[in-house]
LOMI-654786 format. One record per atom (N, C-alpha, C, O, CB): x, z, y. Coordinates in steps of 0.02 Angstrom, whole numbers, padded with zeros to 5 digits, always signed. Glycine has a CB too. Example, Ala and Ser with C-alpha at 12.3 -4.5 7.8 and 13.67 -1.06 7.14 Angstrom:
2
+00660+00390-00284
+00615+00390-00225
+00660+00390-00165
+00712+00423-00166
+00565+00452-00224
+00642+00354-00112
+00684+00357-00053
+00645+00394+00002
+00670+00402+00057
+00704+00286-00030
% end
This chain:
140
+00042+00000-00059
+00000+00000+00000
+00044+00000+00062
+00092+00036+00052
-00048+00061+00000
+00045-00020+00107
+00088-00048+00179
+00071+00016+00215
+00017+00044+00206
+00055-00131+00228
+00120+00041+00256
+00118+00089+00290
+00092+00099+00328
+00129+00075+00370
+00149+00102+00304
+00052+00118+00355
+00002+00129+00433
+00044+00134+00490
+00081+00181+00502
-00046+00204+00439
+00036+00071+00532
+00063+00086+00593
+00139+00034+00590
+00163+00012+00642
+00074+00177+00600
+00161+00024+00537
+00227-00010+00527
+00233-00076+00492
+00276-00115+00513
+00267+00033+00492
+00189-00099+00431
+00172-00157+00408
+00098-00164+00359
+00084-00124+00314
+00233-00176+00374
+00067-00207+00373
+00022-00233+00341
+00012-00261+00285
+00045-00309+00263
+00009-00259+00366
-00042-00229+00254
-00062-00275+00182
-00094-00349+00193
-00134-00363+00238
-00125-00232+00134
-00077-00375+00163
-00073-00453+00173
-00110-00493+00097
-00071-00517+00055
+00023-00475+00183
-00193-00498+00085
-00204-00523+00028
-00241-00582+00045
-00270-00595+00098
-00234-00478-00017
-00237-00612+00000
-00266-00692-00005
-00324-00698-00064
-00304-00663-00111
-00197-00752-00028
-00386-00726-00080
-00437-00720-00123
-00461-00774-00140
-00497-00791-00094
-00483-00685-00104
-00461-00817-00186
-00483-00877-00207
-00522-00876-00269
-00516-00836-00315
-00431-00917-00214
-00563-00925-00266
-00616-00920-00317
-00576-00922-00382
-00592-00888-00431
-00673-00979-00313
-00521-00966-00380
-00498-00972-00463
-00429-00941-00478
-00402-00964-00529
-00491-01054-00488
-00401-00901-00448
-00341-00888-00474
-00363-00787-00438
-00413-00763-00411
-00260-00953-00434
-00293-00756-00460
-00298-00695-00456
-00269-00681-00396
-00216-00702-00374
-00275-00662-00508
-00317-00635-00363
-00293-00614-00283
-00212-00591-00293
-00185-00558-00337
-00346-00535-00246
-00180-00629-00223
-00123-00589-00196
-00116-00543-00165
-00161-00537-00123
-00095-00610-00170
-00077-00501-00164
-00088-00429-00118
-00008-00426-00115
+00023-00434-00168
-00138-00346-00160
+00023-00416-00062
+00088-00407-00016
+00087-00366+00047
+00044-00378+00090
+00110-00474+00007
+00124-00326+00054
+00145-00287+00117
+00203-00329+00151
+00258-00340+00127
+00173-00208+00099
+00174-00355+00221
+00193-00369+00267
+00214-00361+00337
+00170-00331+00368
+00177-00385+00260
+00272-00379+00378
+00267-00349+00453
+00242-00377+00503
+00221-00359+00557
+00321-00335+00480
+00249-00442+00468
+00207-00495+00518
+00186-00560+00490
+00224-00596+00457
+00250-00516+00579
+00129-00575+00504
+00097-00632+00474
+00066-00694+00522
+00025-00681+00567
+00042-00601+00432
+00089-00761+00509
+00063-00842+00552
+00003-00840+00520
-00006-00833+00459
+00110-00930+00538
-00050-00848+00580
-00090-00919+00522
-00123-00961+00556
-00150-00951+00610
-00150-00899+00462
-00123-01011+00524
-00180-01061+00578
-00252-01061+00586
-00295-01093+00556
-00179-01131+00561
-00256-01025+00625
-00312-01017+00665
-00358-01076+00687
-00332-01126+00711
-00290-00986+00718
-00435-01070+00677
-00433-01121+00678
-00445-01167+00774
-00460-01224+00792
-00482-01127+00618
-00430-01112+00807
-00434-01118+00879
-00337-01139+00907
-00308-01177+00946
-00471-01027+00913
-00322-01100+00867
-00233-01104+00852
-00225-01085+00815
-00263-01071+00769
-00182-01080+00882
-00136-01072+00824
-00103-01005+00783
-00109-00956+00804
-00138-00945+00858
-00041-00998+00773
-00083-00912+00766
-00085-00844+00801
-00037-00807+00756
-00028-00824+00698
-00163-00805+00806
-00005-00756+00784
+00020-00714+00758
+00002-00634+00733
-00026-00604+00779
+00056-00721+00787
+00008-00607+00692
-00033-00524+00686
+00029-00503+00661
+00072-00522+00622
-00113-00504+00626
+00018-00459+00697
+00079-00368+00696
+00033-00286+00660
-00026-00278+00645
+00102-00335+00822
+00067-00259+00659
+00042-00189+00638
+00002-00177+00666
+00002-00214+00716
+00075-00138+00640
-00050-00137+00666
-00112-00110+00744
-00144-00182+00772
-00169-00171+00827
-00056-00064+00835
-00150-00230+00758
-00180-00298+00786
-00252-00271+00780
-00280-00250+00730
-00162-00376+00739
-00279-00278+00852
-00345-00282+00857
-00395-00332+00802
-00376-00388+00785
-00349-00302+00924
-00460-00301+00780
-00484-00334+00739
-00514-00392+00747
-00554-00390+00793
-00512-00305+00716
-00511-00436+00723
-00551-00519+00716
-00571-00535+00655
-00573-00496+00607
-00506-00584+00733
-00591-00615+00655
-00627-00647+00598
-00603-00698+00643
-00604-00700+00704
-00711-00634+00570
-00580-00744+00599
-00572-00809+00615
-00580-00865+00568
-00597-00852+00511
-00516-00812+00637
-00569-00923+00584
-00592-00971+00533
-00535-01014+00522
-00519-01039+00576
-00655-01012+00554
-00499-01032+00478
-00424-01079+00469
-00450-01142+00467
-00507-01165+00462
-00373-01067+00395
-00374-01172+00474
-00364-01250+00476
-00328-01251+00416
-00292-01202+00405
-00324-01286+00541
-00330-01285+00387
-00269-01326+00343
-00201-01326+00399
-00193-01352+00454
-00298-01423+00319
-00153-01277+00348
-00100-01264+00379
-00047-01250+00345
-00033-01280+00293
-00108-01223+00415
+00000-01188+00377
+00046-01149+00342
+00047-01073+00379
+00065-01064+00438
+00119-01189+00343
+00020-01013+00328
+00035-00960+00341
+00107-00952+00316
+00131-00978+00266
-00012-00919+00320
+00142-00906+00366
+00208-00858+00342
+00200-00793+00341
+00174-00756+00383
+00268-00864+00384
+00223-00782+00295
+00234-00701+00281
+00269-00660+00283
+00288-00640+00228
+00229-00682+00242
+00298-00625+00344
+00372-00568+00343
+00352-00513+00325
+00311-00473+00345
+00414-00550+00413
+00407-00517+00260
+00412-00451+00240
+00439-00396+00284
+00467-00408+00337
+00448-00451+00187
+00430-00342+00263
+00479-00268+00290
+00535-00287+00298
+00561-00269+00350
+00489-00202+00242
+00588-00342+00238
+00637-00345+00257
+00661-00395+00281
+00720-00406+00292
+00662-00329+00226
+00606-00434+00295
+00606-00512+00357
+00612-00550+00333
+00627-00600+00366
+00652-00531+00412
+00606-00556+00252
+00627-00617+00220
+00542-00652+00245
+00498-00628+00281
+00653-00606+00119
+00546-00712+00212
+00490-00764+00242
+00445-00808+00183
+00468-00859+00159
+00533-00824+00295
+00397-00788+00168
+00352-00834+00135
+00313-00890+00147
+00256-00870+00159
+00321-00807+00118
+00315-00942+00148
+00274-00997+00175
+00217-01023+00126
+00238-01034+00069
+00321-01056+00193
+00160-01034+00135
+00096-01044+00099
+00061-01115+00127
+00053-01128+00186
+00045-00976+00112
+00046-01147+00086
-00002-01230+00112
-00063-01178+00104
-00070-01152+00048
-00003-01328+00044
-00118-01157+00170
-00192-01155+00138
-00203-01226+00163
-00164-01270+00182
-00254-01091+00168
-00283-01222+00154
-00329-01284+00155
-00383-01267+00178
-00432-01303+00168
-00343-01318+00095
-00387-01212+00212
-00442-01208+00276
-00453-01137+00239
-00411-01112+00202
-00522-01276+00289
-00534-01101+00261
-00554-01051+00222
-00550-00981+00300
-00534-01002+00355
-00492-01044+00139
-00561-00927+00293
-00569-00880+00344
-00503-00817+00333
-00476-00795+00282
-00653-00850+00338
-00492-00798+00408
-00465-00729+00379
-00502-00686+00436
-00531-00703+00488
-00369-00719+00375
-00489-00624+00405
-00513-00555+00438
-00479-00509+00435
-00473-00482+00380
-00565-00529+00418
-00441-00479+00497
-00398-00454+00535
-00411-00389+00538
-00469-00389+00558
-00394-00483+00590
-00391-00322+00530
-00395-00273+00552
-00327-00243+00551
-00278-00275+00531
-00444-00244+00526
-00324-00151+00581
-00274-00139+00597
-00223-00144+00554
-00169-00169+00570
-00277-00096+00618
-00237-00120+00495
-00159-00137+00454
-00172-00170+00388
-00151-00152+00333
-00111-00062+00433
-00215-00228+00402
-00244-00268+00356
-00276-00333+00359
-00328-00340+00390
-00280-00237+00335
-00246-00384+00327
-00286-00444+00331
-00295-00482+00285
-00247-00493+00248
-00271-00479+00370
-00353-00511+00272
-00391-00548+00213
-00417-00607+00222
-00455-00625+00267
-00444-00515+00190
-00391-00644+00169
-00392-00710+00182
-00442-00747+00114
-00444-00743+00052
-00308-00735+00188
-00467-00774+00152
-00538-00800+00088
-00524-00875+00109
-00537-00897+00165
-00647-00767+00107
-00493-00916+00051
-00493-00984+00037
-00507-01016-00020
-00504-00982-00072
-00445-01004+00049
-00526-01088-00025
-00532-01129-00081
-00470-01147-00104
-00474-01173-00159
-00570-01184-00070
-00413-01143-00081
-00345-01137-00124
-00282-01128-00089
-00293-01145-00031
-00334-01197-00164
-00238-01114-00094
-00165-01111-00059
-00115-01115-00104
-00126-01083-00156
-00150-01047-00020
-00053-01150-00101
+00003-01152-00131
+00085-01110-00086
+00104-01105-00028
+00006-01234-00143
+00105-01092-00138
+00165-01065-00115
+00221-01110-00091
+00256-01127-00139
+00189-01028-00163
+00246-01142-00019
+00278-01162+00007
+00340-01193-00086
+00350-01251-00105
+00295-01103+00075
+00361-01141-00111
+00436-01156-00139
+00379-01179-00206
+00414-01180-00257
+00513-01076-00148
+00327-01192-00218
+00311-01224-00275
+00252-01280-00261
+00199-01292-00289
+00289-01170-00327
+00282-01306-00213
+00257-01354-00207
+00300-01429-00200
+00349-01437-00162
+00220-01337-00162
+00265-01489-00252
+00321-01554-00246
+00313-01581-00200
+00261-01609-00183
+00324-01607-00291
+00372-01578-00164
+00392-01607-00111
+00358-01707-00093
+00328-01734-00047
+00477-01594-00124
+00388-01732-00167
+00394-01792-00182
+00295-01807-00177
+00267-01846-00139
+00445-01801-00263
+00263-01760-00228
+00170-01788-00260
+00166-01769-00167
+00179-01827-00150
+00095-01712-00351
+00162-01747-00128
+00157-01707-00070
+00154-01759-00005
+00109-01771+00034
+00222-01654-00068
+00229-01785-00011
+00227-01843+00026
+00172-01894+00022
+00126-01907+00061
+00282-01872+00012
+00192-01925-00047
+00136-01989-00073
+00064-01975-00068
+00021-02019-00060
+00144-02008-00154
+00052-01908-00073
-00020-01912-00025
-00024-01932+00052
-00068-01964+00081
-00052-01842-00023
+00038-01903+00077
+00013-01911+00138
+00027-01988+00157
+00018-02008+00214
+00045-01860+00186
+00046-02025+00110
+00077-02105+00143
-00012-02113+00121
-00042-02137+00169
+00165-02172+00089
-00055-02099+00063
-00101-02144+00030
-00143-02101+00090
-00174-02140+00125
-00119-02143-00067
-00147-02065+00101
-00205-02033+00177
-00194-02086+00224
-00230-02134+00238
-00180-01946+00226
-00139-02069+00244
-00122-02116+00312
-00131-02187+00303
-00153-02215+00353
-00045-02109+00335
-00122-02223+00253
-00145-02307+00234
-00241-02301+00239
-00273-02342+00271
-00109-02335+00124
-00273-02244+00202
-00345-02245+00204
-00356-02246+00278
-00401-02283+00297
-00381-02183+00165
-00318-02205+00330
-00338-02199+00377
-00349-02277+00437
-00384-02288+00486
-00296-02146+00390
-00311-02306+00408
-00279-02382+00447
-00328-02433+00406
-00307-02490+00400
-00175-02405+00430
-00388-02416+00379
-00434-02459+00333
-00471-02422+00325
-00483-02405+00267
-00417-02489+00273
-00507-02391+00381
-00578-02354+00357
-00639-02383+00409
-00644-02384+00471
-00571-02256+00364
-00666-02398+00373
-00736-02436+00375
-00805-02383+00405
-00848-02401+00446
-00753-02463+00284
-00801-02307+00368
-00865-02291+00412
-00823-02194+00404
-00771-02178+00376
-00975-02319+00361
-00881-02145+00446
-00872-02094+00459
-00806-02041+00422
-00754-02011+00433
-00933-02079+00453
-00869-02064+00357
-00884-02034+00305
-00800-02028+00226
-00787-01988+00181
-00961-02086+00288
-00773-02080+00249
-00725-02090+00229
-00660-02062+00274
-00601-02049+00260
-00731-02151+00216
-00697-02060+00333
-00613-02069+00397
-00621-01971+00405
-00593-01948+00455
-00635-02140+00525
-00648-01930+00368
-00677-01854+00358
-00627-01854+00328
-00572-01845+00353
-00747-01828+00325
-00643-01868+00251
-00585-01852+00184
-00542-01880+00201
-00494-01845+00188
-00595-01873+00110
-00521-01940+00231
-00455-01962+00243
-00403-01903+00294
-00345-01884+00283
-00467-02037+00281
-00449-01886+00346
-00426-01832+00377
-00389-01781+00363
-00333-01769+00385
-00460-01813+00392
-00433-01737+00311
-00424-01684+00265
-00364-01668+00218
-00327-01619+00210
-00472-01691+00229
-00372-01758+00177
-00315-01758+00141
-00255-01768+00174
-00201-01742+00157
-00319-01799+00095
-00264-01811+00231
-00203-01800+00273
-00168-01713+00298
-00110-01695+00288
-00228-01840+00341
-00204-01686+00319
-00190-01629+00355
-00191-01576+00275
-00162-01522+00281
-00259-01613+00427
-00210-01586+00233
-00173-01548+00168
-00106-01557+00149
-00061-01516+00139
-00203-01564+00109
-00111-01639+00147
-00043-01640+00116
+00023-01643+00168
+00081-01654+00151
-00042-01705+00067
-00006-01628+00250
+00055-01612+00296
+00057-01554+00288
+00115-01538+00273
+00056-01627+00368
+00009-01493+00289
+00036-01419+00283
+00071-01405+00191
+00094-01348+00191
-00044-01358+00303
+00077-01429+00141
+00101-01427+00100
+00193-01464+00099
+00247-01441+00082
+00048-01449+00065
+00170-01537+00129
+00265-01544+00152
+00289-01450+00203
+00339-01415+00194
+00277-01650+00244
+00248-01440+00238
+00292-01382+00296
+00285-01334+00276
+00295-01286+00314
+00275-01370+00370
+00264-01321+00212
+00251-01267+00170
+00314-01250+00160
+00353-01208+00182
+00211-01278+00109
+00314-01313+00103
+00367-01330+00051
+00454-01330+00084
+00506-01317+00055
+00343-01414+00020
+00441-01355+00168
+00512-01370+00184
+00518-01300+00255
+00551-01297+00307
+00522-01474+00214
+00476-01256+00224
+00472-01184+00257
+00485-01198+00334
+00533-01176+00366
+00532-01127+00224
+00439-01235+00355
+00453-01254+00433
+00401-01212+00461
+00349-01191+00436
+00445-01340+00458
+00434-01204+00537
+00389-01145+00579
+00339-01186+00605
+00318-01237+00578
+00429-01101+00647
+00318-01161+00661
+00267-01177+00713
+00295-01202+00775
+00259-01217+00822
+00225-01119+00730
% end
């Protein structure tokens, strides 16, 4: 459990895999207004994500990088919870399948015909860019 006042528990909840739970000092995420950053004592919110990259500093500053794919978090003082349809861990994600989505997004995007297509083209675009900056642990 994360210390009160000094670092935060940091869990993630997805329908198909088993919650993460980490103590953290400071946590990114994409917001879906921005980024934002949360510290110890962070006033409480609810917000709604983008397809992005959260980071995760530990106590001892090392750095975790995560691809989500949209989904909410909720902020309180020494706690935040993150409810998504999936996220990958920056260092297990292929670099290579990662790219080639984003070339086959970006070609759908340059040949789309109505709304409805140029949505998912979107999506998959902006997945498979927060999974390259996952993967190549790039900031903000």
């Amino acid at each position: 459990m994360a210390d009160p006042g000094t670092s935060l528990e940091f869990a993630i909840y997805t329908p198909k895999t088993e919650p993460l739970n980490i103590e953290a000092s400071e946590v990114v995420l994409p917001g879906a207004e921005g980024v934002l950053t949360v510290l110890p004592q962070h006033t409480s919110l609810l917000t709604a994500l983008r397809p992005g990259v959260m980071i995760v500093v530990d106590p001892e500053g090392g750095e975790r990088h995560y691809a989500v794919h949209g989904g909410f978090a909720e902020v309180s003082r020494d706690r935040i919870l993150v409810l998504t349809e999936s996220y990958e861990m920056g260092d297990d994600i292929d670099a290579e399948r990662a790219h080639a989505s984003q070339q086959r997004a970006e070609e759908r995007l340059g040949a789309i015909a109505g709304d409805h297509d140029m949505t998912r083209s979107e999506a998959s675009l902006l997945r498979a860019q927060a999974r390259l900056h996952a993967h190549g642990r790039d900031g903000y």
